[in-house]
C-alpha positions in Angstrom: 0.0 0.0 0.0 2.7 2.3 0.5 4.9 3.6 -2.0 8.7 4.6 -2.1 8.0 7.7 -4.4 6.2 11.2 -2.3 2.9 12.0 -3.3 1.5 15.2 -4.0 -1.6 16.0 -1.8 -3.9 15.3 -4.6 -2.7 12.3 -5.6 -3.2 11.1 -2.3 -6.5 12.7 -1.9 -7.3 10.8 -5.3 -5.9 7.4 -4.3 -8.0 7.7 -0.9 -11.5 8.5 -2.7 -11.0 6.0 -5.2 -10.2 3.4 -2.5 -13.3 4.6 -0.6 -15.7 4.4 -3.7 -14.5 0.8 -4.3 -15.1 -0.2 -0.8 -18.6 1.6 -0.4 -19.4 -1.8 -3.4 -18.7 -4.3 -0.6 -15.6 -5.2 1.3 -13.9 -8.5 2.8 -12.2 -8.0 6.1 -9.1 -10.0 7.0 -6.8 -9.9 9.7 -2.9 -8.9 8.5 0.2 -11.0 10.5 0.3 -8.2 12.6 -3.3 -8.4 13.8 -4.5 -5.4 12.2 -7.7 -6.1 10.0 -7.5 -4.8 6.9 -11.0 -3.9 4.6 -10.2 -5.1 0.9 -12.7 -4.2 -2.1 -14.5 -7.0 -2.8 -14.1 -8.4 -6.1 -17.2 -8.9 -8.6 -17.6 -10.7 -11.9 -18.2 -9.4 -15.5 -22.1 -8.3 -14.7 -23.8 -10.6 -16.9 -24.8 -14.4 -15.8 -22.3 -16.2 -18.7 -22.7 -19.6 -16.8 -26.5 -19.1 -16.5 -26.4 -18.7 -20.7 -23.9 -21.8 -21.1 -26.0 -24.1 -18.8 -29.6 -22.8 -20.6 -28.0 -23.5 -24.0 -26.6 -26.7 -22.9 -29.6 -28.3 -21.5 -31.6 -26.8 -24.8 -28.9 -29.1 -26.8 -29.4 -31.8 -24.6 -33.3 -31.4 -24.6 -33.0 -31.4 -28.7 -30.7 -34.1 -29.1 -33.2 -37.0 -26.8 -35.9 -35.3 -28.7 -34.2 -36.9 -31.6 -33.6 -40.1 -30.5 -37.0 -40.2 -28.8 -38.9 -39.7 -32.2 -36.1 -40.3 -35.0 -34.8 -37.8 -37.5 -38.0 -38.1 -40.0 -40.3 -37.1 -37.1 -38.4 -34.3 -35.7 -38.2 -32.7 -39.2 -41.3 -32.9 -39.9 -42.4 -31.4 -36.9 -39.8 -28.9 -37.7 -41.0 -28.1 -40.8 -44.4 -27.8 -39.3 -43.5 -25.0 -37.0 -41.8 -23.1 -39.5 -45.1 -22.3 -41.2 -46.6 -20.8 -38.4 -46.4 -17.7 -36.7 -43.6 -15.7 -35.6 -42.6 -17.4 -32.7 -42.6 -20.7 -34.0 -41.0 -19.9 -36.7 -38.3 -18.6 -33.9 -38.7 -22.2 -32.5 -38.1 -24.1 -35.6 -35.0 -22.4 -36.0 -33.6 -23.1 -32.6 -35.2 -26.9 -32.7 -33.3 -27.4 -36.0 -30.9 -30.1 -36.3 -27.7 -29.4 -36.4 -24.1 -31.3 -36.4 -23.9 -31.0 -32.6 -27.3 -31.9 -31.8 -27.0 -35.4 -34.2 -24.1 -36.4 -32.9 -25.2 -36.2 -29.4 -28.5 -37.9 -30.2 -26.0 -40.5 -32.1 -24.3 -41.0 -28.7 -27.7 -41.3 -26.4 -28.9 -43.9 -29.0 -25.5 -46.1 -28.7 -26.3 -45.5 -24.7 -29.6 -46.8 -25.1 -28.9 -49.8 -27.0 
């Protein structure tokens, strides 16, 4: 925390506010060799949930792939097809429901599983 090189006052000043600011977000408290406890910013992630969007996308693949195997790849086209002529939305459904590489593969593998 402390430096070799003299600070001006305002540097100081600048280095105590933006300490403050970062501890007014949340703080962990820890006690130093010496006993003294010391109040560290806490640290916080990115913002936005990127394991919640991995684990939704992976259990849609998973969901589309036993689909596949459940009612083989004529069936699953067809109904497919069938949403892509309808409204918006499940024409939005039809192209996330597509099969793709990833998604026959993986229905591949539960059918080998299955067998």
């Amino acid at each position: 925390m402390f430096t070799t090189t003299p600070q001006t006052f305002d540097q100081r000043r600048i280095s105590i506010q933006k300490r403050a600011r970062k501890l007014s977000r949340g703080s962990v408290a820890t006690i130093g060799a010496d006993g003294l406890i010391i109040a560290r910013p806490r640290r916080h992630g990115s913002g936005f949930p990127w394991g919640t969007v991995v684990a939704v996308a992976g259990v849609l693949l998973l969901a589309k792939a036993v689909m596949l195997t459940h009612v083989g790849p004529t069936a699953y086209d067809e109904s497919v097809a069938m949403l892509a002529g309808g409204t918006v939305v499940e024409q939005a459904g039809a192209w996330v429901m597509q099969a793709d590489a990833l998604t026959v593969w993986l229905s591949e593998q539960i059918a080998s599983l299955l067998r």
